[in-house]
N, C-alpha and C positions, 0 to 999 in steps of 0.2 A: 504494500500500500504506500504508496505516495506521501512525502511530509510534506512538502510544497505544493504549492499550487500557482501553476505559470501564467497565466495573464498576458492578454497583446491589448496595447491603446490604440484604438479607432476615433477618426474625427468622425463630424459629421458626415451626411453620406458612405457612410462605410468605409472610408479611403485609411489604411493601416499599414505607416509607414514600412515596419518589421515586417511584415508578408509581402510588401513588395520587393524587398530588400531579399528576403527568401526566394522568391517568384527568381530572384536576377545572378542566382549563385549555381555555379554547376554543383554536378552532383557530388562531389568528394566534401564542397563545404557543406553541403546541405546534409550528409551524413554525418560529418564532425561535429555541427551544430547538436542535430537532435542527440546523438551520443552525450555532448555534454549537459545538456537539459536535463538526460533521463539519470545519468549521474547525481545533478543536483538536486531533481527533486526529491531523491532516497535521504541525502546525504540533512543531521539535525543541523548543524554549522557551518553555515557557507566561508565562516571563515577560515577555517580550517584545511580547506582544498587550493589547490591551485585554481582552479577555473574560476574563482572570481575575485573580485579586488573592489572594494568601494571606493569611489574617488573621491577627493580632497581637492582643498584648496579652492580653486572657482567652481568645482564642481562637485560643490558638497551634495549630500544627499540625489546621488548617481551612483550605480554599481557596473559594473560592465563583468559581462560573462568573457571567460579568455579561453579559446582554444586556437590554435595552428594544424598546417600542413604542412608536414614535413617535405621539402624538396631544395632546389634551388633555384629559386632562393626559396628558403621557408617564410611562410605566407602566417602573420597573426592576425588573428577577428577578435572583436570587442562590440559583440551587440551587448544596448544598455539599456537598465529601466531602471525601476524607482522600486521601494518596499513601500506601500501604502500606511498613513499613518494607524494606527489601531488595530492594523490587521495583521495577524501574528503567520507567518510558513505563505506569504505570497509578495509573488513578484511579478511587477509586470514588465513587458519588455516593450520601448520605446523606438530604437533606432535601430539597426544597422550597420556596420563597419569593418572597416580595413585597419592595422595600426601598421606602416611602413615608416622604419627610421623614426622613430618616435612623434611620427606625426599621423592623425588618423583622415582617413578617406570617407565618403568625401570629408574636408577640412571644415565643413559646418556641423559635423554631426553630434559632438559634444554641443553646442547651442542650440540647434533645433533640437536635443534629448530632454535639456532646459525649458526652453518655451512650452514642448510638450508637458511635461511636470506642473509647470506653474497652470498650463488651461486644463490639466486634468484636475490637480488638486485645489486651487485658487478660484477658478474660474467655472470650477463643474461644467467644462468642456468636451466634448466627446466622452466615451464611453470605455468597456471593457470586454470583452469574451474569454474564455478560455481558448489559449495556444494547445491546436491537438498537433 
């Protein structure tokens, strides 16, 4: 059974950033991905693993899940959500991304992960489903 529970944010009109971001990944990432989701959701303490890291700094309250492909070059991703407040074992996932040389692709997506946050929690902006 599951201790987490994963979460995608949708705006209006159904438009959801992460599943397009999904939608646009071959398949070696889109297997890495769900590998490391079904890891996390077992797992009681995200701190504890490698695959995730909550960010600091301007980007407080953001976590970013971390898996790679190993080749050459080796490829890291950093799709990001938020831990909602009050709600205890869920995560939702916001964005998307590439981290090359310590910069992430696209080069907006730590701020649009932000802007989403603030119109989901701030603004009760768009919505929720479960990530299958």
């Amino acid at each position: 059974m599951p201790r987490w529970r994963i979460n995608v944010y949708h705006l209006a009109g159904d438009f959801c950033p992460i599943q397009e971001w999904y939608r646009a990944q071959d398949i070696e990432v889109k297997a890495e991905f769900d590998a490391a989701l079904a890891i996390l959701r077992a797992e009681s303490d995200w701190t504890d693993t490698k695959l995730f890291k909550a960010l600091t700094r301007n980007h407080i309250g953001l976590g970013e899940i971390r898996f790679k492909l190993n080749g050459t070059p080796e490829r890291r991703f950093r799709p990001v959500g938020i831990w909602p407040p009050l709600a205890e074992c869920e995560f939702i996932l916001l964005v998307g991304c590439e981290k090359v040389r310590g910069l992430y692709i696209p080069e907006n997506a730590l701020t649009k992960a932000l802007d989403y946050r603030r119109r989901f929690l701030e603004d009760g902006e768009g919505g929720i489903h479960e990530y299958i």
